[in-house]
C-alpha positions as CSV (number, residue, x, y, z in Angstrom):
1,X,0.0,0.0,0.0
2,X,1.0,3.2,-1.1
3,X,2.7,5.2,2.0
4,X,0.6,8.4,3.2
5,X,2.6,10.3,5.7
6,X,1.0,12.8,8.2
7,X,2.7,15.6,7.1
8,X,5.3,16.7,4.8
9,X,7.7,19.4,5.5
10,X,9.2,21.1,2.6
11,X,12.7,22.8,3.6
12,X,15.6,21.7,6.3
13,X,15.9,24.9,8.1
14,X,15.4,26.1,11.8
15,X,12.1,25.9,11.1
16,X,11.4,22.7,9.1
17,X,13.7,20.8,11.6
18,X,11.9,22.5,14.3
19,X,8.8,21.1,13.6
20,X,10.1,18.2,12.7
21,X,11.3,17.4,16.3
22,X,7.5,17.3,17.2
23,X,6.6,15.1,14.3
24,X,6.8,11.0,14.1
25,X,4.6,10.3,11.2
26,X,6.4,12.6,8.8
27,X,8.6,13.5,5.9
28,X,11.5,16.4,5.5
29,X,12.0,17.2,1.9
30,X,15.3,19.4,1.6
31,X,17.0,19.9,-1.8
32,X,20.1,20.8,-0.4
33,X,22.9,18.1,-0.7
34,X,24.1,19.2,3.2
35,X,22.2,20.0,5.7
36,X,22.7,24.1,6.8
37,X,24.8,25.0,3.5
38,X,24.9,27.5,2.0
39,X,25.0,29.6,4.8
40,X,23.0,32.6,3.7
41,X,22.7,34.4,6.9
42,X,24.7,36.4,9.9
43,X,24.0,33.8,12.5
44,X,22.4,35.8,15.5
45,X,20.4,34.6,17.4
46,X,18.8,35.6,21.3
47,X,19.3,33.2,23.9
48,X,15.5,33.1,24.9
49,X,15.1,30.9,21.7
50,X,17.4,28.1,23.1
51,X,15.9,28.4,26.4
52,X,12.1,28.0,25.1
53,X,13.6,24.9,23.7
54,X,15.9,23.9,26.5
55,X,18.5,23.7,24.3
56,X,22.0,24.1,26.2
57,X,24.1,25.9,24.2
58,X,27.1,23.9,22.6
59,X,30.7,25.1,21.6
60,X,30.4,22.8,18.4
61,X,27.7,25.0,17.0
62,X,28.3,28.5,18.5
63,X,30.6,30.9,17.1
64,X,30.5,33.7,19.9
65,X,28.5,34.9,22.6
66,X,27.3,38.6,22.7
67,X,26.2,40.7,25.4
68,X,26.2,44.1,23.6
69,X,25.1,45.9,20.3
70,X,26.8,49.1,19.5
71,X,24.2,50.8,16.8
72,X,27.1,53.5,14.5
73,X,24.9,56.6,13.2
74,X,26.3,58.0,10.4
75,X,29.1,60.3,11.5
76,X,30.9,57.7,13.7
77,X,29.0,58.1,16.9
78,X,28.3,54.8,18.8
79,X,25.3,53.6,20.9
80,X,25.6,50.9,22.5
81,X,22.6,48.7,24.1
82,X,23.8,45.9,26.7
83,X,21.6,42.8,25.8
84,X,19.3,41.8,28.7
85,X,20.4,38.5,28.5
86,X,22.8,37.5,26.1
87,X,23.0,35.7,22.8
88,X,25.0,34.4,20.2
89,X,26.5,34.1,17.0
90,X,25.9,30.4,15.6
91,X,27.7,28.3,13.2
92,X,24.7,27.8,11.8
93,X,25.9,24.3,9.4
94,X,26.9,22.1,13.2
95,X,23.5,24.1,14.5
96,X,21.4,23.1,11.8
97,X,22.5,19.3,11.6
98,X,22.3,19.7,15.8
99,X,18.2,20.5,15.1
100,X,18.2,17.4,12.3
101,X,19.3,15.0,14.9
102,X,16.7,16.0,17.2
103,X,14.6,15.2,14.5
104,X,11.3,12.5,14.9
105,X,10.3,13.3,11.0
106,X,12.3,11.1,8.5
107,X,14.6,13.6,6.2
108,X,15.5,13.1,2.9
109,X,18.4,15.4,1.3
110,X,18.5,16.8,-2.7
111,X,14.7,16.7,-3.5
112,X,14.2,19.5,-4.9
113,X,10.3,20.1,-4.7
114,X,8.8,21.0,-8.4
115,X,5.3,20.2,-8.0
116,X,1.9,20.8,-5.2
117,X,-1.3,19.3,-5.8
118,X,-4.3,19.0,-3.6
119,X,-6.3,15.7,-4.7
120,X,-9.1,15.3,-2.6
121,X,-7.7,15.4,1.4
122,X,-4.1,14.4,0.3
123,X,-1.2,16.9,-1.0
124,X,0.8,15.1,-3.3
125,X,4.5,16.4,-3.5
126,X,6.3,15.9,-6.8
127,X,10.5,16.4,-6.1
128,X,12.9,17.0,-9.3
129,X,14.0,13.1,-9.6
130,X,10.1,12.5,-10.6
131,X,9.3,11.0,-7.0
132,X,6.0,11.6,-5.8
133,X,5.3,11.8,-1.8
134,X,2.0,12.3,-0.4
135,X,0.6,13.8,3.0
136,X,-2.7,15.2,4.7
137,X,-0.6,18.4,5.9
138,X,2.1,20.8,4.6
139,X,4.2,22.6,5.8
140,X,6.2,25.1,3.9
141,X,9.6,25.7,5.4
142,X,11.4,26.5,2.1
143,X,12.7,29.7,3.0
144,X,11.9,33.2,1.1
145,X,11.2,31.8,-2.3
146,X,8.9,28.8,-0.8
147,X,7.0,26.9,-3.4
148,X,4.7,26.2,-1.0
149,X,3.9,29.8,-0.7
150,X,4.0,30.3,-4.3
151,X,1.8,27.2,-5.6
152,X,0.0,26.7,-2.7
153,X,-1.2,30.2,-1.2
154,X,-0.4,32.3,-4.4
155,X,1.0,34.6,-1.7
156,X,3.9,37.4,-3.0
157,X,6.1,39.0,-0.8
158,X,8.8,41.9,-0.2
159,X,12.3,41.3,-0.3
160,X,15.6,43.1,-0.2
161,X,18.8,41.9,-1.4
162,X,22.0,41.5,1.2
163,X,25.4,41.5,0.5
164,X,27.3,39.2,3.4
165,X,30.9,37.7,3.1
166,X,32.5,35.5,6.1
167,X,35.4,37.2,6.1
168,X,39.4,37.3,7.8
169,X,40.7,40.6,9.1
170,X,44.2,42.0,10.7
171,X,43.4,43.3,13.9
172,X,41.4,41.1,16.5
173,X,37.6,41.5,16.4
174,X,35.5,42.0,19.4
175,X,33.4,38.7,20.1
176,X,31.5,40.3,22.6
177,X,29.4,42.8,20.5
178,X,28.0,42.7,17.5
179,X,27.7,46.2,15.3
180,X,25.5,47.4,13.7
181,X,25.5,50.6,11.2
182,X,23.0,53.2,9.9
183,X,23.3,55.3,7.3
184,X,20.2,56.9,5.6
185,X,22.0,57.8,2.2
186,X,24.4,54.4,1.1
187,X,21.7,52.3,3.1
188,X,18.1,54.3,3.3
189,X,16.2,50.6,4.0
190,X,18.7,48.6,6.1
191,X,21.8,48.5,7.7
192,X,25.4,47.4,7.2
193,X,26.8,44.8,10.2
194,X,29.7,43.5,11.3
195,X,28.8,39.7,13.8
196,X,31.8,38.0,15.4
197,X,33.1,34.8,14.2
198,X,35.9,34.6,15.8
199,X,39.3,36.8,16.8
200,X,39.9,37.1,13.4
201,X,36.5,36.4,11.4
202,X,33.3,37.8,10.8
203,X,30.2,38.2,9.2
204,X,30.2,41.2,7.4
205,X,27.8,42.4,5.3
206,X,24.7,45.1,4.3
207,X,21.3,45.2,3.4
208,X,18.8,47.6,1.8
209,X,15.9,48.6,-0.2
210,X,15.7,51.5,-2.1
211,X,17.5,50.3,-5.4
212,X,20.8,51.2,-4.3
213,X,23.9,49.7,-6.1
214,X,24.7,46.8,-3.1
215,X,27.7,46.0,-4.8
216,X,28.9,49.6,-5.0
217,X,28.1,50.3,-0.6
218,X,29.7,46.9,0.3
219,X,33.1,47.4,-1.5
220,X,32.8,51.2,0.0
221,X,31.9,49.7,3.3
222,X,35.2,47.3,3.6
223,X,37.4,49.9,2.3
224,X,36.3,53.0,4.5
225,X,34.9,51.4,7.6
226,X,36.0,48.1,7.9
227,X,39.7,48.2,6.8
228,X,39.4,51.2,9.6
229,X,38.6,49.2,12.1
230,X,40.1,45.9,11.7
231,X,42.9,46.3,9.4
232,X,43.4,44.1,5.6
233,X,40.8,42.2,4.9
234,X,40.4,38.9,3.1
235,X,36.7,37.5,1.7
236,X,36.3,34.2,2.5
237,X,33.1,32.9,1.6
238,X,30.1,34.4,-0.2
239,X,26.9,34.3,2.0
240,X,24.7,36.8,0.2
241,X,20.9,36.2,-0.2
242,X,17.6,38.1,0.1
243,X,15.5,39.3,3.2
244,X,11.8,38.8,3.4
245,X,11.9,42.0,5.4
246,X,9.2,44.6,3.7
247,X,5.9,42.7,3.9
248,X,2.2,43.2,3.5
249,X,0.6,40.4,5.9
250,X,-0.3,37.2,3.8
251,X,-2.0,34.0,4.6
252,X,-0.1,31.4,7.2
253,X,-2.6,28.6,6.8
254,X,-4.9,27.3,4.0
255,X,-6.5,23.5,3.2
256,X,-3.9,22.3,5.7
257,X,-1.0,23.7,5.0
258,X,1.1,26.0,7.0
259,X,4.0,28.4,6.2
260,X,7.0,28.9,8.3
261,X,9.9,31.3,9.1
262,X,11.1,33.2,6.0
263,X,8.4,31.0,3.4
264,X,6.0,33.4,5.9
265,X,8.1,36.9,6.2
266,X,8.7,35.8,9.7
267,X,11.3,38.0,10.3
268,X,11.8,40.9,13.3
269,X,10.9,44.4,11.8
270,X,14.0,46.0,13.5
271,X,16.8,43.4,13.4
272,X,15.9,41.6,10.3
273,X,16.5,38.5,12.5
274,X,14.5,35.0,11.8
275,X,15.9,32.3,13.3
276,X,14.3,32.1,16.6
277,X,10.9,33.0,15.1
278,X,11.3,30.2,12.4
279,X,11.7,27.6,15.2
280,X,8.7,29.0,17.4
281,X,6.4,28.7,13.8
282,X,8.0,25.1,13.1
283,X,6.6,23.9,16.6
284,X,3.4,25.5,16.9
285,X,2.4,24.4,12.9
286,X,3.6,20.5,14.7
287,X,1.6,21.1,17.7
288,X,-1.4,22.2,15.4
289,X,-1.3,19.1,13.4
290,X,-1.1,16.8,16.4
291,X,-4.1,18.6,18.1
292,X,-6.1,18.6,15.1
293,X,-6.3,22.7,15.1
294,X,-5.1,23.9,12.1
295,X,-6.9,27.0,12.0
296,X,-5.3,28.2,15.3
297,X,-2.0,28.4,13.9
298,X,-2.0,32.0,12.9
299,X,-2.5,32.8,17.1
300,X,-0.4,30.7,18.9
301,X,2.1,32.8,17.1
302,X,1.0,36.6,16.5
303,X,3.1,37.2,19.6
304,X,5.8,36.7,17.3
305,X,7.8,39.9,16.6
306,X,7.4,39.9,12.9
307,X,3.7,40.6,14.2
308,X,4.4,43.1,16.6
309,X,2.3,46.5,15.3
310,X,4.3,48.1,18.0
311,X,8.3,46.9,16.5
312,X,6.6,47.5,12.5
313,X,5.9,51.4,13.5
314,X,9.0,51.5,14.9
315,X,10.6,50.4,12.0
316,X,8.4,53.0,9.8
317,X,10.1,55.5,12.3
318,X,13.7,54.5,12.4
319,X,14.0,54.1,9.1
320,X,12.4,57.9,8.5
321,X,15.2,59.6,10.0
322,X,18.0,61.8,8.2
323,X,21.1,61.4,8.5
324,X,21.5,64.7,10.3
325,X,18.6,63.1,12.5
326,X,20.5,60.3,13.5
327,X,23.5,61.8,14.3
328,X,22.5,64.1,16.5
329,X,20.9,61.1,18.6
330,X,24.4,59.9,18.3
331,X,26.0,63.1,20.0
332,X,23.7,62.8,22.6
333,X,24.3,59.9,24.0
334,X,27.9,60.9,23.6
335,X,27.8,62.8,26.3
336,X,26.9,60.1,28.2
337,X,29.0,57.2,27.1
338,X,27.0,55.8,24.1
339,X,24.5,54.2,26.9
340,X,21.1,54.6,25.3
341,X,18.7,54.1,28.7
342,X,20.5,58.1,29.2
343,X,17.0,58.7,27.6
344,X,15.0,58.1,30.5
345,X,16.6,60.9,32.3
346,X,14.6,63.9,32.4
347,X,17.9,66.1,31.5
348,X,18.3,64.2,28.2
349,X,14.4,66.0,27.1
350,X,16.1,69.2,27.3
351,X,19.3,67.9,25.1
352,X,16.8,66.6,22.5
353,X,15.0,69.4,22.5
354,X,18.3,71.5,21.7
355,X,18.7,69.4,18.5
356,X,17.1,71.2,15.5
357,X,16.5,68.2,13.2
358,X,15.5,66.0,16.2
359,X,13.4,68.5,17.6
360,X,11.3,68.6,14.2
361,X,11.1,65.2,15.0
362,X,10.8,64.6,19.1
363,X,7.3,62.9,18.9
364,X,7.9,60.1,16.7
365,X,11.7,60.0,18.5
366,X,9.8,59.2,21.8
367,X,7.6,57.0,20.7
368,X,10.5,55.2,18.8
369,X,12.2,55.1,22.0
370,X,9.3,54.1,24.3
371,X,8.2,51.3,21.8
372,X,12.0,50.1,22.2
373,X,11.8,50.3,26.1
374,X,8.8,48.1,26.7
375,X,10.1,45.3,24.2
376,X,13.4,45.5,26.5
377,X,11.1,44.5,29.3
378,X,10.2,41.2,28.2
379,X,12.2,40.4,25.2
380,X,16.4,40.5,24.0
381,X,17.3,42.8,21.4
């Protein structure tokens, strides 16, 4: 008799593999020949994530562990943000085949998904080799250009290019803190970033919107910033891809099927981030199937950041200021050591207020900052 699994699970990332930890009677479809490469991606990711899975952290699969950001506005000024309580910079290839081992669902490597049909209850699954796998759920974990999303929702999304190379520099890079750059004019949609590796590697790269030249900012970004900081530079290994970061809201479940992480746009309005988020989607689209719910999925996550109304008008917000606007945030918090919880102080109203480009602009600052202060209280930047 033909085999009808549960549930097939198209794509082998955080996501996919997370829900395929909950999962017996199921099937992981992955057209990659390894599991976690390419690595398309800087690696971050809050320690609240392992925790919610207790998950102990593991030197084979992380890279670094951060306890700071330091944001850079535009003339040079740094902010920095301790993190409430930690995270970490992954190799994300050991981390990925960490998640597969954890795996109930069976996985199957380089089937390349080609086909979706819905006959009657069953999805049937055509992969590139002309194999045909059947299920009575789906879940699309296929990252941002998800067939599942494509054939099976019709469902278009947003996406922005990034530029990332692993790369080796000269002078020792800090593995505590991960930077982060703005810059309205080479980057009006994104950010550039440099995320610890190692002593002598990191994850360097930019994104943005906006049709800007990518290739033109990055090269401009190594030469004028990066071989600042950290001396000669040597790229290592390409890890550019695109960011499901601009979005509309779409459909997350349909006829019993379910998208996950980047397939679904899940990524945090501020950071980009969509790691943790993936994973959290992966296991509540498993615990859906096994309690027969489908149609609850879409709440058991809108908690979700990529959900947040709050962190999506403060992205509107952020990404509206000047450069002249964000660097006189900068020489602000200057003056008190970069620390951006100076803000709360009563005397720093009167040093915004001085500002005549953050003046024109103190409401939306303090609601930018305020929206930033409550997510501190229950959630890692």
């Amino acid at each position: 008799m033909e085999k009808i699994f549960e549930t097939i699970i198209v794509g082998a990332g955080p996501g996919g593999l997370t829900a395929g930890r909950y999962l017996d009677d199921a099937l992981i479809l992955e057209q990659k020949e390894e599991i976690g490469k390419p690595v398309q991606c800087a690696e971050g990711l809050a320690k609240k994530f392992l925790d919610r899975f207790r998950i102990r952290p593991n030197p084979n699969w992380i890279s670094a562990t951060i306890d700071n950001t330091q944001i850079i506005v535009p003339n040079g000024k740094v902010i920095n943000i301790p993190a409430k309580e930690g995270g970490y910079i992954l190799d994300r290839v050991n981390f990925e085949k960490f998640l597969a081992s954890q795996c109930r669902a069976e996985l199957q490597l380089q089937k390349r998904v080609i086909e979706i049909e819905k006959k009657g209850e069953v999805w049937q699954v055509k992969t590139q080799d002309g194999k045909i796998f059947k299920s009575k759920y789906l879940i699309g974990a296929d990252g941002p250009f998800s067939i599942v999303r494509r054939k099976v929702f019709q469902e278009k999304i947003v996406a922005y290019p990034c530029i990332e190379y692993l790369v080796e520099v000269e002078r020792e890079v800090d593995c505590s803190t991960i930077k982060i750059y703005f810059n309205k004019e080479r980057f009006p949609l994104g950010y550039a970033w440099i995320f610890p590796k190692s002593k002598n590697t990191a994850n360097i790269g930019l994104g943005s919107g906006g049709g800007i030249d990518l290739q033109t900012q990055f090269k401009d970004f190594m030469e004028k910033t990066v071989k600042k900081e950290l001396g000669n530079y040597r790229l290592l290994k390409n890890r550019s891809g695109i960011l499901p970061w601009g979005k509309k809201p779409i459909k997350l479940v349909k006829n019993n099927a379910f998208l996950v992480g980047d397939a679904g746009a899940m990524v945090d309005p501020i950071s980009g981030g969509g790691i943790g988020n993936a994973m959290i989607a992966g296991e509540m689209a498993a615990k859906s199937i096994l309690s027969k719910d489908v149609n609850s999925y879409p709440s058991k996550i809108k908690f979700l950041s990529c959900f947040n109304p709050d962190l999506l008008s403060a992205q509107k917000i952020l990404y509206s200021f000047d450069n002249q606007t964000l660097n006189e945030i900068g020489e602000i918090l200057e003056k008190a050591g970069g620390n951006i919880f100076y803000l709360k102080n009563f005397s720093a109203f009167a040093d915004l207020l001085s500002k005549p480009n953050l003046r024109k602009n103190i409401f939306q600052f303090l609601k930018l900052f305020l929206i930033y202060k409550n997510f501190l209280r229950s959630n890692f930047h």
